[in-house]
N, C-alpha and C positions, 0 to 999 in steps of 0.2 A: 741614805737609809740609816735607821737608828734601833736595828734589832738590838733590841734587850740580850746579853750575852747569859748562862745561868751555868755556871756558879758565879755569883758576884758577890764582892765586897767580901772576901778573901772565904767565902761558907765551905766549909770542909767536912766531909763526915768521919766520924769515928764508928769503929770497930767494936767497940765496949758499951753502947748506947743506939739504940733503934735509932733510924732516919727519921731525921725530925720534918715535919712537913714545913717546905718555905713558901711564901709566898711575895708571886714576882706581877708588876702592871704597868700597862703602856695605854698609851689615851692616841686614838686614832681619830681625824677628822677633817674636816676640809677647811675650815678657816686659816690662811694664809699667816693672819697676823697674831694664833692663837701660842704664845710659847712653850703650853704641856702638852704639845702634839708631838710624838713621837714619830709618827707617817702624818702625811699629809693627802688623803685616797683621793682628790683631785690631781693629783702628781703623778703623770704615770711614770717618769722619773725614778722614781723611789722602789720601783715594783722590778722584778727581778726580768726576761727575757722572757718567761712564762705568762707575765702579769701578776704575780703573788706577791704581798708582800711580806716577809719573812719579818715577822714579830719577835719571838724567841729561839735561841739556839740554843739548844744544853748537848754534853756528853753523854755518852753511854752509859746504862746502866744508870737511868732517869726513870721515877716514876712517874708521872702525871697524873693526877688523882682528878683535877677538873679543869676545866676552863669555863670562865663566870665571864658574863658582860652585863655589861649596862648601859643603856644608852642614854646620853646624855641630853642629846638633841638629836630630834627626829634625823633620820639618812632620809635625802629626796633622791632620785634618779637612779634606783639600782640598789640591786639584794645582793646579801653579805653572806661568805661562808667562813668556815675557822676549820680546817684542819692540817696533816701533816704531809710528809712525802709520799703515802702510804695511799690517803684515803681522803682526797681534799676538803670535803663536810663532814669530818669523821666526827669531831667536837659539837659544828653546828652548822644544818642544812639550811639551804634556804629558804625553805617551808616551816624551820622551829624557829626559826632567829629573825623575829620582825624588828628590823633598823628602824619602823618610822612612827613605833609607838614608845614615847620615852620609859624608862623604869626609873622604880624609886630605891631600888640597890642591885646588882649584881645577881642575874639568873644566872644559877650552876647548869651545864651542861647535863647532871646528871637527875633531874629534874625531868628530861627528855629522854624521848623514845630515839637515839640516836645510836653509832658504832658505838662510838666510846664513853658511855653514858656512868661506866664502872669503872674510868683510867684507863690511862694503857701503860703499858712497862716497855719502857724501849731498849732494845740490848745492843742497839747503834746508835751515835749519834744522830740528830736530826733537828728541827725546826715547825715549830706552830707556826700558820702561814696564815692567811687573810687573803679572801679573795672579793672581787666585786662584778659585778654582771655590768657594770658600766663605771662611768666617774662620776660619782654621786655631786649632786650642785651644794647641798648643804646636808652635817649633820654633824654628830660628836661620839663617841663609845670610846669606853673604859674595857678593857679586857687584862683579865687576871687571872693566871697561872696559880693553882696550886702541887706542889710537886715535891719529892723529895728524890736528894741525889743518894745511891745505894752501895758505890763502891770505891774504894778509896782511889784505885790505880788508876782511874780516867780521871781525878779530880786533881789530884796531887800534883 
């Protein structure tokens, strides 16, 4: 598995300046021989004992402001959800998140009639997860975190 870890690439907040929003993304898909895949959703391999695949991890005291997808190439064989330990289509149901109509940028989450349509603020650690109603035969998606970390002592 290739969860994306967040805080990366040493991002630290300070005390003396509002949370700056980062942004983090991973490319999910089934092509074998594709090398900006991060997961591979034909792989059940990759997916936790659950079936989830754990995309992003961040610390405590994480805002989440959105999660955007795009897809890049139609998903065949199975609907796609985006949420967290909490609420698993909390991001995006399988009824708002059509895998098998491509898009031409990144729909925000918040676009939608969903839980967490307005962020959610996590006061524990946790993980944006990916789930799939089957092993899809063919497809491609982009998904991107927007987020800001809010306290120093979990990041430090």
């Amino acid at each position: 598995m290739s969860t994306k870890a967040i805080p990366y690439n040493a991002e630290r907040y300070s005390p003396e300046v509002p949370a700056h929003l980062q942004i983090a993304r991973i490319y999910a898909g089934t092509d074998t021989t594709d090398t900006t895949l991060s997961f591979h959703l034909a792989d059940s391999t990759q997916q936790d004992s659950d079936g989830v695949f754990e995309l992003f991890s961040f610390p405590a005291n994480t805002f989440v402001k959105e999660v955007a997808v795009q897809t890049l190439t139609a998903v065949a064989g199975g609907s796609v959800i985006i949420g967290d330990g909490d609420d698993c289509d909390g991001y995006w149901t399988d009824t708002l998140l059509d895998p098998a109509t491509t898009t031409a940028y990144p729909v925000p989450q918040s676009t939608q009639a969903n839980a967490y349509r307005y962020g959610k603020d996590y006061t524990a650690a946790d993980t944006i997860d990916l789930m799939t109603s089957a092993n899809p035969s063919a497809g491609k998606l982009m998904i991107q975190v927007t987020y800001a970390l809010e306290a120093v002592s979990d990041v430090l």
